[in-house]
C-alpha positions as CSV (number, residue, x, y, z in Angstrom):
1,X,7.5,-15.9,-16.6
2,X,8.7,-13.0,-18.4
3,X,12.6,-11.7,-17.9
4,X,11.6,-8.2,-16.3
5,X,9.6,-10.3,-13.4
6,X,12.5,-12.5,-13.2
7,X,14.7,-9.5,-12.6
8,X,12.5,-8.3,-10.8
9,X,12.6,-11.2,-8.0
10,X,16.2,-11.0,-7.8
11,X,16.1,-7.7,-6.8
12,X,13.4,-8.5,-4.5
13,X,16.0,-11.4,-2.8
14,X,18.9,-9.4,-3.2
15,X,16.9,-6.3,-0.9
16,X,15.6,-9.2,1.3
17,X,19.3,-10.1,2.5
18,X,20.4,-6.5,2.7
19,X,21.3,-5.1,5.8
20,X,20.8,-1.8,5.3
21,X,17.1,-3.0,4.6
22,X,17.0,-5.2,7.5
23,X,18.0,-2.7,9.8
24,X,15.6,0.6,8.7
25,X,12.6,-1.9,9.1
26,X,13.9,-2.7,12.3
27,X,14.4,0.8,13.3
28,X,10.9,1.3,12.2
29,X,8.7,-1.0,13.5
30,X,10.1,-0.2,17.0
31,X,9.7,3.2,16.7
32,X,6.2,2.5,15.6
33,X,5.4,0.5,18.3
34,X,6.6,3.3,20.7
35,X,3.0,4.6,20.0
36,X,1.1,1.8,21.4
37,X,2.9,2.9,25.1
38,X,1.6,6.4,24.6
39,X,5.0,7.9,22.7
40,X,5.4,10.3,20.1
41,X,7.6,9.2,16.9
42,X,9.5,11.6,14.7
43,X,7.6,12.2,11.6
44,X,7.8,15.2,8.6
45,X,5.2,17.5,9.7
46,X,2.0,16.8,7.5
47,X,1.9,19.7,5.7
48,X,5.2,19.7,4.3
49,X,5.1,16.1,3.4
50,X,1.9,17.2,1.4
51,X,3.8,20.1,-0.5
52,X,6.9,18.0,-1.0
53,X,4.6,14.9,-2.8
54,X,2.2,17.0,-4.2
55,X,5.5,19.6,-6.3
56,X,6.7,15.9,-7.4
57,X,3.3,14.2,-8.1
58,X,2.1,17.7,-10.1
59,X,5.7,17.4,-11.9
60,X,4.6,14.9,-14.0
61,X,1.0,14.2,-13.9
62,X,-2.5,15.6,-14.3
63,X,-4.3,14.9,-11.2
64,X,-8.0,15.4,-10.2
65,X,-9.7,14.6,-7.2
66,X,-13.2,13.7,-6.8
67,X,-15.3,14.1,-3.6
68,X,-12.5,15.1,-1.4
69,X,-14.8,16.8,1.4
70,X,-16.0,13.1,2.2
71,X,-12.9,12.4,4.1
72,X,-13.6,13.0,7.5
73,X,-11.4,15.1,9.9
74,X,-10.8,12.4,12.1
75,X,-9.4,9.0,12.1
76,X,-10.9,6.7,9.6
77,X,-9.2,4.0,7.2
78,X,-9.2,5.0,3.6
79,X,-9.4,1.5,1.6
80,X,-7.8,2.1,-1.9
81,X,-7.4,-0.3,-4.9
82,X,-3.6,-0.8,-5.4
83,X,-2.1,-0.7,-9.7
84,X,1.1,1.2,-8.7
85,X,4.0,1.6,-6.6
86,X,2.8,5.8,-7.2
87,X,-0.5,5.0,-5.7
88,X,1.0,5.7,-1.6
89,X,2.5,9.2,-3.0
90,X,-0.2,10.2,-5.2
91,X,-2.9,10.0,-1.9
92,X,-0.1,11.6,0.2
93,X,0.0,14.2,-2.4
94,X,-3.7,15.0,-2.2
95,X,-5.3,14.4,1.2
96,X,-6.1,16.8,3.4
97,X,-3.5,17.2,6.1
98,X,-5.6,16.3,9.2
99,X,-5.7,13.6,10.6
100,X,-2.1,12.2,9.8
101,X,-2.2,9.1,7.6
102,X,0.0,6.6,7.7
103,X,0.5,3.7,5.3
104,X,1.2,0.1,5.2
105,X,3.3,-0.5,2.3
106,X,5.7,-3.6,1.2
107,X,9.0,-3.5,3.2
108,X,10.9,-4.2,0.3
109,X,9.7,-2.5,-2.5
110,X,10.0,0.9,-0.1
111,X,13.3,0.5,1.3
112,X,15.0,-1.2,-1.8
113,X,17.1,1.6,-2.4
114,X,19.2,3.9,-0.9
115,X,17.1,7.2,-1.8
116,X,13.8,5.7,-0.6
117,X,15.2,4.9,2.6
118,X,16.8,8.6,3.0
119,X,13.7,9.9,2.0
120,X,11.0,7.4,4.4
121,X,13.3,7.8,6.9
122,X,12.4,11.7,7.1
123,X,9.1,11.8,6.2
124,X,8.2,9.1,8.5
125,X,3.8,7.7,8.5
126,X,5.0,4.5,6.8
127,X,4.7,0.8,8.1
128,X,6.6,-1.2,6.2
129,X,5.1,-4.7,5.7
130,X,7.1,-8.0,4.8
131,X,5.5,-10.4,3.0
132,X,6.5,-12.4,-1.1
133,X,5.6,-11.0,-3.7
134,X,3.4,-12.8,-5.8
135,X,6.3,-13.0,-8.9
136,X,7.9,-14.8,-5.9
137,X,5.3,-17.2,-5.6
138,X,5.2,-17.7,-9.4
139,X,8.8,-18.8,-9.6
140,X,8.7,-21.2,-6.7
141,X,5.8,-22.7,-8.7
142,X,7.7,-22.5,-12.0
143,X,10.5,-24.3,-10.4
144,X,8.3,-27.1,-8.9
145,X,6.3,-27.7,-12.5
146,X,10.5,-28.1,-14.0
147,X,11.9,-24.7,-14.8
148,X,14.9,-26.2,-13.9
149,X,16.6,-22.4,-14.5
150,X,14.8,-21.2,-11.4
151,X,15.2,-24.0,-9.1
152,X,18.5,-21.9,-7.3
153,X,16.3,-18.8,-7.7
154,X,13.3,-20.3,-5.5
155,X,15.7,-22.1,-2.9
156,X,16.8,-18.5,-2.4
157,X,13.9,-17.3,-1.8
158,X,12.7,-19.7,0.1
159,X,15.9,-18.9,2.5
160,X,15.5,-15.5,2.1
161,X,12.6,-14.1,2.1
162,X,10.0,-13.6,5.5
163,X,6.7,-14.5,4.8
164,X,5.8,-11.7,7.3
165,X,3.2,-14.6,8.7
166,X,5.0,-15.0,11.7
167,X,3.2,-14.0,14.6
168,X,5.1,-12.3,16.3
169,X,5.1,-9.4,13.5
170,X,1.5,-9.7,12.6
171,X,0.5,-9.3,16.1
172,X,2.9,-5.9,16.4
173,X,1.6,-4.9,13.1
174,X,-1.5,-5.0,14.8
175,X,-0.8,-2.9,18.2
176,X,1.0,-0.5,15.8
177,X,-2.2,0.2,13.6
178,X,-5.0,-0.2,16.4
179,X,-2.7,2.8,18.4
180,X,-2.3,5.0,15.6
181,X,-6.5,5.1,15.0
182,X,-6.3,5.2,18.9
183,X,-4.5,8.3,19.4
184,X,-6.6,10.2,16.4
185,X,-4.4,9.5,13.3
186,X,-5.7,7.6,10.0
187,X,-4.7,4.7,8.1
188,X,-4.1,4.2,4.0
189,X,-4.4,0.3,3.6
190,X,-4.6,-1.9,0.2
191,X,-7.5,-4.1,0.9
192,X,-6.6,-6.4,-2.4
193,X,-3.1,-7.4,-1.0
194,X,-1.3,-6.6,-3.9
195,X,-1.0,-4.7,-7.2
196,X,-3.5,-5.0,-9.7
197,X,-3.1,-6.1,-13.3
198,X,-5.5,-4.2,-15.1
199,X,-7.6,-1.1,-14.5
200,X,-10.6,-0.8,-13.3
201,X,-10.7,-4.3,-11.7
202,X,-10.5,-5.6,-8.2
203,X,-8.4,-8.7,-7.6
204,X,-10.7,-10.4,-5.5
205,X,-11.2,-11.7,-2.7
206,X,-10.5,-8.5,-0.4
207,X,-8.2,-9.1,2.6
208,X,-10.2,-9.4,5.8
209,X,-7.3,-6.8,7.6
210,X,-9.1,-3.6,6.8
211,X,-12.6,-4.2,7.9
212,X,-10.9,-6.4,11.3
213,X,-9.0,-3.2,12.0
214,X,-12.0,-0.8,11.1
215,X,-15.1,-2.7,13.9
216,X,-11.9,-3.0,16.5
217,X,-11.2,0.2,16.2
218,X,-14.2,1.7,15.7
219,X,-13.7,3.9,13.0
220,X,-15.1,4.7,9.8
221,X,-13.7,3.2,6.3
222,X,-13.6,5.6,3.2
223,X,-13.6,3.7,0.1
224,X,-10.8,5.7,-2.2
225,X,-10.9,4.3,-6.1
226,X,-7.8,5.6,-8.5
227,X,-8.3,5.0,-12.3
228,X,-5.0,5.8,-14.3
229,X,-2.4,4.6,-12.2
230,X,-1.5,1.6,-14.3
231,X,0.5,2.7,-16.8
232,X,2.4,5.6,-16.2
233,X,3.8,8.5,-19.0
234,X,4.3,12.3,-18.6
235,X,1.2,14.2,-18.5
236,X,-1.4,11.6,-17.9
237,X,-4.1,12.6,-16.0
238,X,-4.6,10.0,-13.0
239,X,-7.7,10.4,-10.9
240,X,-8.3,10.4,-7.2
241,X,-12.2,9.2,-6.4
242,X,-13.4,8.9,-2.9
243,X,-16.6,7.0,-2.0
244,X,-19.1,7.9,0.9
245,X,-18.2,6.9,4.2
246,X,-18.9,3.3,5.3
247,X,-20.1,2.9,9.5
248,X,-19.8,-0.4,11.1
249,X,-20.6,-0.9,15.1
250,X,-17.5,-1.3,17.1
251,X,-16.9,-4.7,18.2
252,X,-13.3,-5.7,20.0
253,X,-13.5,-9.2,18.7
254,X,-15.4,-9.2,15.4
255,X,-17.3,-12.4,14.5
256,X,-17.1,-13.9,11.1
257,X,-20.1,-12.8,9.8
258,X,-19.3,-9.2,11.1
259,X,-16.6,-8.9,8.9
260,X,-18.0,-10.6,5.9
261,X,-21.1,-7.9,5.9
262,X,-18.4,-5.7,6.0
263,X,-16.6,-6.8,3.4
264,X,-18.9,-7.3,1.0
265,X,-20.2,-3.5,1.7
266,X,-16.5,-2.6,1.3
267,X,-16.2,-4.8,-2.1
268,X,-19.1,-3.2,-3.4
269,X,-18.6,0.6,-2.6
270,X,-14.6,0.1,-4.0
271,X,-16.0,-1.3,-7.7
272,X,-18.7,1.0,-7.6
273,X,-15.9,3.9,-7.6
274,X,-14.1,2.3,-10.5
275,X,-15.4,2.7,-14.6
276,X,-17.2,-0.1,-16.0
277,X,-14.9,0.5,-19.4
278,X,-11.5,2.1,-19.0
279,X,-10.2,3.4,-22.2
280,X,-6.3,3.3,-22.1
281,X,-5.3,6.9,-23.4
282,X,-3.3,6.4,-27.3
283,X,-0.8,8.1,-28.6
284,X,2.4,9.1,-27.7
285,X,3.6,8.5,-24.2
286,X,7.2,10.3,-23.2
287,X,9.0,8.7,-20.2
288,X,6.8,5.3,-19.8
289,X,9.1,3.0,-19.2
290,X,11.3,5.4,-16.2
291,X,7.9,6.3,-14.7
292,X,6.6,2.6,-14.8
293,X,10.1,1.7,-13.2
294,X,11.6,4.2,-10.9
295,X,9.6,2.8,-8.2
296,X,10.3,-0.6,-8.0
């Protein structure tokens, strides 16, 4: 394991036993899960959170955006491949404002730090998501094969760290998400369950969430590709692709075979958005390693 990924899952241990971040995901599920009784949550209105990303997002990058009139005007699940902690802001940055999209994004990794959860906290649409991280996983395996340097560092996490497999959580993860495509509002989900290492590659197999929440709640999924988002420098020009609609029969307790036909249509429409050869821009590349790391 390399030393950044290393630091990397102390931080991740450190925000895990953080009460500040225990309490703002909390506070937010709750007030999430107000919306499955039929209440109203505060939220940044959808407009200015669009002007807001969109000032930062243009800051630094070239964006372009393919195909946006396939997004429907009503509530649908865009399924994106995941390659950066940017990715949430960059779509938030370009969608249209109607209907209001909300995101499930990694608890940690949102509210690590104090300006993220100022920030989340006022512009509201996000469901945070606990789960390890898979550099997590890799040092509890490195400690097991004899790294005897991480043994403490996996016992902590171990102790630390939800699994977010509990059901208790996945089950109000589930009324949250089901209410918000209830009530008219969209959802921005990672089918892949985690970043990607390269682009223009899916890390395979897709989670079975998207397409399960799509035939319960009878709503269409938009397959969304984004090429660029990798590796990050000022001035690069990261692209936004969105794929043709994909319409499943609603079904409140989807078979096995109901999801994998949907899955495999998901799989395929998500790789067909993505280039066969990605050619990594040369040259000289200002701010890399702040905009590769500001997020984390």
């Amino acid at each position: 394991m390399s030393a950044a990924a290393i630091k990397r899952v102390k931080e991740g241990v450190a925000a895990a036993s953080d009460r500040a971040v225990r309490q703002i995901i909390e506070k937010s599920l709750n007030r999430l899960e107000a919306i499955s009784q039929g209440h109203s949550e505060p939220r940044a209105n959808s407009g200015l959170r669009r002007f807001v990303m969109r000032s930062l997002i243009h800051s630094f990058f070239k964006v372009r955006v393919e195909y946006l009139e396939r997004i429907p005007q009503k509530p649908a699940i865009l399924a994106v491949n995941h390659l950066h902690h940017i990715d949430p802001l960059l779509l938030l940055a370009e969608l249209p404002t109607q209907p209001y999209y909300y995101i499930l994004g990694d608890a940690r990794t949102l509210y690590n730090k104090w300006w993220k959860r100022f920030i989340l906290d006022f512009a509201g649409g996000v469901i945070p998501l606990e789960r390890v991280w898979k550099e997590e996983i890799a040092v509890i395996e490195a400690a097991k094969a004899g790294r005897q340097d991480l043994v403490e560092l996996a016992a902590a996490i171990k102790q630390t760290v939800p699994t977010g497999e509990d059901m208790y959580t996945l089950r109000q993860i589930d009324r949250i998400i089901l209410a918000i495509l209830t009530r008219g509002d969209g959802m921005i989900l990672f089918p892949e369950g985690r970043l990607g290492t390269a682009e223009a590659q899916l890390h395979l197999p897709l989670k079975r969430g998207t397409v399960i929440y799509a035939l319960r709640a009878g709503v269409p999924i938009i397959p969304v590709g984004l090429i660029g988002t990798h590796d990050l420098y000022l001035g690069k020009e990261l692209t936004i692709r969105v794929g043709e609609p994909l319409h499943f029969p609603q079904t409140t307790r989807p078979n096995r075979q109901e999801v994998n036909i949907a899955l495999e249509k998901l799989q395929n429409a998500m790789l067909a958005l993505l280039p066969t050869d990605y050619p990594e821009p040369t040259g000289l590349k200002l701010l890399r390693y702040l905009l590769n790391h500001i997020l984390w």
